[in-house]
N, C-alpha and C positions, 0 to 999 in steps of 0.2 A: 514415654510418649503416650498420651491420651489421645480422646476424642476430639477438644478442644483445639491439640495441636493438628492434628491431620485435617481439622476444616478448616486451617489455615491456605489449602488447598480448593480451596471451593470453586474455586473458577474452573481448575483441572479436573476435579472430581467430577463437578455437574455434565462437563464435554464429553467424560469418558462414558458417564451414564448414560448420553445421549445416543454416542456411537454403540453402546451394547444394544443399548432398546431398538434400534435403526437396524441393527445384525438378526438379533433377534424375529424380528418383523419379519425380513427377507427372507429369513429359514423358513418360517410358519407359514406366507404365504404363499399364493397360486399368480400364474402369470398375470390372470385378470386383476389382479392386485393392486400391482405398479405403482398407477394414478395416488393409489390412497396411499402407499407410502411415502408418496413425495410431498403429498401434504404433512404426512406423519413427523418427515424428518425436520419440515419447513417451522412447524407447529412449537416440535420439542425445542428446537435451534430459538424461536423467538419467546420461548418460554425461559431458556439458557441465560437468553441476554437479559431477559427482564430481570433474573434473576445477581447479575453483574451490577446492579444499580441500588442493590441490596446492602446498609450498613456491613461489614467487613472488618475485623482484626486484620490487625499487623501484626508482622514477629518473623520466624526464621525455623527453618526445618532442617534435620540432617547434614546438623553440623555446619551450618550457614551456607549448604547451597542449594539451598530453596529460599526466598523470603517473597515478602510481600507489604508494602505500604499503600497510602492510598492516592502517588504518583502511578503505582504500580499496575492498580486497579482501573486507574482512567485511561491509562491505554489500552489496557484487555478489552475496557468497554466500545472504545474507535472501534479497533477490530474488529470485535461483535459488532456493531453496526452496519461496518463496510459489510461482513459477509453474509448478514441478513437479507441484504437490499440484494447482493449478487443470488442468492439463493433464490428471492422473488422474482429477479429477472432471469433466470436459468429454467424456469417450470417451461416455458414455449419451446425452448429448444431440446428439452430433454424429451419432451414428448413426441418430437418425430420419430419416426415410425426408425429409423436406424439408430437410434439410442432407446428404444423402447426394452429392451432386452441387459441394458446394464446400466440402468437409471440408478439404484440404491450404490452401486460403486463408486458413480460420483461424489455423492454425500459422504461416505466412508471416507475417499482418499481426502476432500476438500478439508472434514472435521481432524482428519491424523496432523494436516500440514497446521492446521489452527493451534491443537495441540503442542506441535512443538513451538511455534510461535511464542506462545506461553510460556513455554518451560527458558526458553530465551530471555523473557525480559525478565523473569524474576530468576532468574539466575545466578547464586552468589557465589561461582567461581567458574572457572574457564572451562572446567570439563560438564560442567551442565550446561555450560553456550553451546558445546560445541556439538551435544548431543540432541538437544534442541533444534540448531540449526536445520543438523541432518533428518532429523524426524520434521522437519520443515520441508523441506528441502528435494528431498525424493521423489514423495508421493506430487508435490508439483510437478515433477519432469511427466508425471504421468496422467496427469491434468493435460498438459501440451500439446499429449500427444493423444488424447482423446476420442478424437475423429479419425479413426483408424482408415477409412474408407478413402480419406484423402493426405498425400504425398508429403504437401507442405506441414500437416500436425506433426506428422512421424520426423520431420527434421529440427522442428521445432523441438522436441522432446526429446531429441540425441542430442542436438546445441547445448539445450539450457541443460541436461546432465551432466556433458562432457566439460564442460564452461565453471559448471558448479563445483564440479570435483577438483577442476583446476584451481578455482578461488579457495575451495576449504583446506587445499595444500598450503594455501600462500599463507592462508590466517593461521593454520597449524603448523607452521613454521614459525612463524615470530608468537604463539602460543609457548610452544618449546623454546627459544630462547628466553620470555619471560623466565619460565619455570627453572633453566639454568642459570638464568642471575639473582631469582632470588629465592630459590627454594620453596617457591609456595602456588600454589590455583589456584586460592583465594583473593577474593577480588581484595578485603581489607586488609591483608597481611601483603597482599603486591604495591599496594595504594601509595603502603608506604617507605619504599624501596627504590621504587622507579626513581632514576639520576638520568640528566642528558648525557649519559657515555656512552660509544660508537655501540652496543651491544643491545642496550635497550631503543636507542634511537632506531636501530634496525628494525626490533622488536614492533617497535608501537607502529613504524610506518607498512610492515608485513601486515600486523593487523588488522587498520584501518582499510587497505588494498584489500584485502576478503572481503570486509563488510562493501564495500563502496561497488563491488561486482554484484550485491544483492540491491545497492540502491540504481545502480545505471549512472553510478557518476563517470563521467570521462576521465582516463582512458579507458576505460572497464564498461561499456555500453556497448558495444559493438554487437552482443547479442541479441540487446532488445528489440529492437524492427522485425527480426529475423522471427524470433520467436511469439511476440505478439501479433502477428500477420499471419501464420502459420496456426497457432492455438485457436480454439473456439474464442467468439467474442467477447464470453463471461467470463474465461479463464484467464483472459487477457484482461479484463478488466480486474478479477482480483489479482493476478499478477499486477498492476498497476498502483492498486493501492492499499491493499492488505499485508500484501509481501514485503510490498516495498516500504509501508507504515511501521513494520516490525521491526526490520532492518534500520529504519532511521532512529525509532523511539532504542532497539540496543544501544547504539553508536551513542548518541549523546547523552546515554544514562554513563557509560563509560569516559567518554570522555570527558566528563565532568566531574567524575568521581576518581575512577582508578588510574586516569591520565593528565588529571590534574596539574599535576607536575610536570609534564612535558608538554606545557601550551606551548613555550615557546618554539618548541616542535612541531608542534601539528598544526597551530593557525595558520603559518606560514602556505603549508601543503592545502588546506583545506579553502584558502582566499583562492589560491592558483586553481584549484580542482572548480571552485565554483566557478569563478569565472571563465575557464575552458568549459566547463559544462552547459551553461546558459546558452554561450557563442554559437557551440556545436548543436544543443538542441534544436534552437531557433533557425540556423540556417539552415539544417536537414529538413526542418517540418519546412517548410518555405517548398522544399520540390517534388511531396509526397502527393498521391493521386489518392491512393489508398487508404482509408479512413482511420485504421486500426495501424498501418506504418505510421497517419499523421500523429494522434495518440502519443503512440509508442516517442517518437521527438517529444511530444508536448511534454510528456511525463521525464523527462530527460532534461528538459529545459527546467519544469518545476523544482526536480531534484537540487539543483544548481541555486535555485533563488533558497531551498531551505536550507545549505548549507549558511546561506547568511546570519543564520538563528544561532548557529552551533560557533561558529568563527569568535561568539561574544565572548561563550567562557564563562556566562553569568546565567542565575538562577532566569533572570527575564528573557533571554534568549532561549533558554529551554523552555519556557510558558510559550511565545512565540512559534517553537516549533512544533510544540503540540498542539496547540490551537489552529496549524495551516495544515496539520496534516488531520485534521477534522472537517475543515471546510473541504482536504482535498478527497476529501473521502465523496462527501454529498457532490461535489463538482463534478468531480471525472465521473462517476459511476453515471451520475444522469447524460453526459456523453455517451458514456458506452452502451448504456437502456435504449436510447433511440436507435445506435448503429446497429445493437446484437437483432432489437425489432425490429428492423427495416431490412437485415440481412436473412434473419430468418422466414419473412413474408414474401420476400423479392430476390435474395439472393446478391442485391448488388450492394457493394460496399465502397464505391470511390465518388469521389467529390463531385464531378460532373453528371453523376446521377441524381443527385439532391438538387440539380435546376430546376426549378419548379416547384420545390416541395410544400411551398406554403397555402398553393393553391389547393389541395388536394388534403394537407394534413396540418392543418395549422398550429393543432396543439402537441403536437409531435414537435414543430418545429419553433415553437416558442420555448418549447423545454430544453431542445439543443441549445438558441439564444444566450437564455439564462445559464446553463453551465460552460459554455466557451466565452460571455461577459464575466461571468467568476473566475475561470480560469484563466483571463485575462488581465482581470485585477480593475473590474470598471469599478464604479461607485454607485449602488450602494449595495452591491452583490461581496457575499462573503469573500470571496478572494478577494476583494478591496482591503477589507481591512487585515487580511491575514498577511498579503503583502507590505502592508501598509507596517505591523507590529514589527513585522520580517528587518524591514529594513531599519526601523527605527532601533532594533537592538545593533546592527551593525553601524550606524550611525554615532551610536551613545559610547561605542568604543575609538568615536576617530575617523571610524573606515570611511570617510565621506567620498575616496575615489572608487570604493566598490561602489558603493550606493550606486554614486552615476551611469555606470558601466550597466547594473542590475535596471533603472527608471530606460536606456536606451534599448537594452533586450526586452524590456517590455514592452516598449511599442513596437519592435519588429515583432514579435509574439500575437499583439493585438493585429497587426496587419495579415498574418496568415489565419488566425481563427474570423476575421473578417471575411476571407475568401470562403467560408464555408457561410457564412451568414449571407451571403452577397448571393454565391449558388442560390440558398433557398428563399430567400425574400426579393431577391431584383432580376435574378436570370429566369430567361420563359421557357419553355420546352413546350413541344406541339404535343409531346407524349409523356407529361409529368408522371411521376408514380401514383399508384390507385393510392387510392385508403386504406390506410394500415391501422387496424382496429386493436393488435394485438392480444394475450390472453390480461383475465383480470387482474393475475397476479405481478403482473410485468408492468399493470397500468398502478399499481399501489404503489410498485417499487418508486418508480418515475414520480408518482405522488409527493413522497417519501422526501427525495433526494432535494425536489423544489425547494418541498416546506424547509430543508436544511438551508438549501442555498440560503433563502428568504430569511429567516428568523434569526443565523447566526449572524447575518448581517446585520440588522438589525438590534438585535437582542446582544449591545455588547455586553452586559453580567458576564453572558459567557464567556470571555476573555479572563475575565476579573478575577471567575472562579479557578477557570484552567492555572492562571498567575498566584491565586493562593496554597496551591496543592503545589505546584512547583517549587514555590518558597517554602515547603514543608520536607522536601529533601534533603 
C-alpha cells in the first residue's frame, strides 16, 4: 500500500486533520481564546469542504472495506454542506455566556459524528457500517443533550441513546444472520447469495428496521419530536438533515446494490412504510405549537415522500433521492436559521409567537417563506422539482396509486406550513417580536441556504449532473 492508496481517503483524512488542528488549538489556548477558535474550527471545516469538490480517485482499501467512487464523493460533499451552514448558524448560540466554557467540544463531537458518517457510506462491508454508524452515532446522543442546564436536553440524549442502541441490535441481528447464510461481510461476496428464503427475508427486513430508526420512518419515529424539541435548535437541525442524509444515502446505496435481489421483498415493506410515514408525519405536524416538534413531523413526512425514490429500484430514482436530499438540506436548514435566531434572541419557539413577525422582521420572515414554500414542494422553489423527480420515479414504475396518496399529503403539508406563513404575514399582534439582527455569521448561513433554495431551483443542470454520477454506479 502506498501513498496514492491511502489518499484514496481524503475526505477522512482532511476531517481527521481538522479535528487534531481544532484539539490542538484548545490545548494551547487561554480562556480569552474561545471566540477565535470558533472561527478557527469554522474556517478549517469550510476549507474541508472546499476541498471535497476537488477531482478524486476511485478504488478500494483494506481488502474492499473502504472504497470510494464519485456517487460516493457527492454525498460526503451534501454532508459538508449541510454541516457548514449548521456550524455558521451555531456561532450565536455557542457564544452565550453558558456554553462559553465548552465551545471547542462541540466541534469535536459534531466532526467525530461526520466522521463516521463517512466511514458508512463508503463502506464495503457490514462491519465497517456498523462501526461507522456507531462512531455516528454516540457522539450525537451527546450533541442532545448538550444544554446540560436544561431537563428536556438531558432526556433527549438518553432517548436517542437508548432508541439507538436498540435499532443497532435489530440491524446486528439480521447483520448476523446475513453472515450465517452466506459466509461473508462483504457487501460483493453477499450481493451475490442473497435468495428470498425465510432466513435472509428476515435478514434484510431486520436491517432495513435499523436504518429506517436513523431515518424516522414510521414505525420507528416515535423518538423524534421528543428529541428534537429537547436538543438545541442546531442539533436539531443537523440531526434533521445531516443524520438523517447519511442514513438515507446508506440505505439506497444498499439497496440497490447488495439487496438487489430481494426487491421483491422490500418494495413491498418500503411502499407500506412510505405511505404510513407521509400519513403520520402530516397529521402530527397539523397539532404541534412548537416550532422544533412542528420540524420534527415535517421532517418525518419528507422522509416518507423520499422513500418514493428508493421504492423504483432504478439508477433514476437513486439520482432523484439524491437530488431531494440536497434541496432538503438548503430547505430545512433555512427553517431551522430563523427558529435557532429567533430562539436565541427571544427565547420563544412556538407558532403563535411569530404573529406579527413580518412587521418587525421582514427578511427573517421571507427567508422562513421560502424554505417552508420549498419544503412544501411550491413552484418554482427547489422542493418543487425535487418532489416533482421524486414522484416521477415512482410513477415510471407503475406506482400511480402512491403518487396520488403522496400529491394529497402534500397539500395537507402545504396547509400546515401555511399556518406558520399565515402567523407571520396576516396575523397582527399589539406586541410583535422586536428586531432580531442576529450575529453575522448566522446571517451568511441564512444567505447560503436561499441562494440554494433559489438556484437549485432553477438551475436544473443540477439534477442532470446529480443523474449522471448515479448512472455511474
Amino acid at each position: 500500500m502506498d501513498l496514492s492508496n491511502i489518499l484514496l481517503m481524503r475526505t477522512e483524512l482532511s476531517l481527521i486533520s481538522v479535528i487534531l488542528l481544532v484539539l490542538m488549538a484548545e490545548v494551547f489556548s487561554s480562556k480569552h481564546g474561545k471566540p477565535v477558535l470558533m472561527y478557527l474550527a469554522t474556517t478549517l471545516f469550510a476549507m474541508h469542504t472546499i476541498l471535497g469538490f476537488m477531482p478524486a480517485a476511485q478504488g478500494e482499501l483494506f481488502g474492499s472495506m473502504y472504497r470510494t467512487t464519485p456517487l460516493i464523493v457527492v454525498m460526503k460533499n451534501i454532508l459538508n454542506m449541510g454541516v457548514l451552514v449548521v456550524l455558521l448558524q451555531a456561532q450565536g448560540w455557542l457564544l452565550k455566556p453558558e456554553n462559553k466554557n465548552r465551545t471547542t467540544e462541540f466541534y469535536l463531537i459534531l466532526f467525530s459524528t461526520l466522521l463516521g458518517m463517512y466511514y458508512m457510506i463508503s463502506a464495503g462491508d457490514f462491519l465497517m457500517l456498523y462501526l461507522g454508524l456507531e462512531l455516528a452515532t454516540v457522539p450525537i446522543a451527546v450533541l442532545a443533550a448538550y444544554d446540560v442546564t436544561k431537563i428536556k436536553s438531558t432526556e433527549a440524549g438518553i432517548k436517542l441513546l437508548l432508541l439507538a442502541a436498540l435499532s443497532s441490535g435489530i440491524m446486528l441481528y439480521g447483520i448476523s444472520i446475513m453472515y450465517g447464510t452466506t459466509g461473508s461481510l462483504y457487501f460483493n461476496e453477499v450481493m451475490g447469495q442473497l435468495q428470498p428464503n425465510p432466513l435472509q427475508v428476515i435478514a434484510t427486513i431486520f436491517f432495513i428496521s435499523g436504518l429506517a430508526f436513523k431515518i424516522s420512518l414510521v414505525p420507528f419515529h416515535l423518538w423524534t419530536a421528543d428529541v428534537y424539541e429537547g436538543s438545541p435548535t442546531n442539533v436539531a437541525g443537523y440531526l434533521s438533515v445531516v443524520s438523517k442524509g447519511a442514513a438515507v444515502f446508506v440505505l439506497i446505496t444498499l439497496l440497490f446494490t447488495v439487496f438487489n435481489s430481494m426487491i421483491p421483498i422490500w418494495k413491498p415493506l418500503l411502499i407500506l412504510m412510505a405511505i404510513s410515514t407521509m400519513i403520520v408525519g402530516n397529521l402530527f405536524a397539523l397539532r404541534q405549537q412548537n416550532l422544533q416538534r412542528f420540524l420534527a413531523f415535517s421532517s418525518i413526512a419528507q422522509a416518507g415522500f423520499i422513500l418514493l425514490g428508493m421504492v423504483s429500484g432504478t439508477a433514476y430514482g437513486m439520482a432523484t433521492v439524491i437530488y431531494f436530499i440536497l434541496v432538503y438540506v438548503f430547505s430545512n436548514l433555512a427553517a431551522f436559521g430563523v427558529v435557532s435566531m429567533v430562539k436565541n434572541a427571544t427565547g420563544k419557539q412556538n407558532i403563535d409567537d411569530y404573529n406579527g413577525f413580518y412587521q418587525t422582521n421582514p427578511r427573517l420572515s421571507m427567508v422562513m417563506l421560502l424554505a417552508l414554500f420549498s419544503l412544501a414542494g411550491i413552484p418554482p422553489l427547489a422542493g418543487f422539482f425535487g418532489k416533482f423527480f421524486l414522484f416521477a420515479a415512482a410513477a415510471e414504475q407503475g406506482l400511480y396509486w402512491v403518487v396520488l396518496l403522496a400529491v394529497l399529503n402534500t397539500i395537507i403539508s402545504l396547509y400546515y406550513y401555511l399556518l406558520v406563513v399565515k402567523a407571520m404575514f396576516v396575523n397582527r399582534s399589539d406586541n410583535p417580536m422586536e428586531p432580531i439582527k442576529g450575529d453575522r455569521l448566522a446571517r451568511v448561513a441564512l444567505l447560503i441556504t436561499v441562494i440554494g433554495i433559489l438556484v437549485i431551483g432553477f438551475y436544473s443542470p443540477v439534477f442532470d449532473w446529480v443523474q449522471a454520477v448515479s448512472f455511474g454506479i
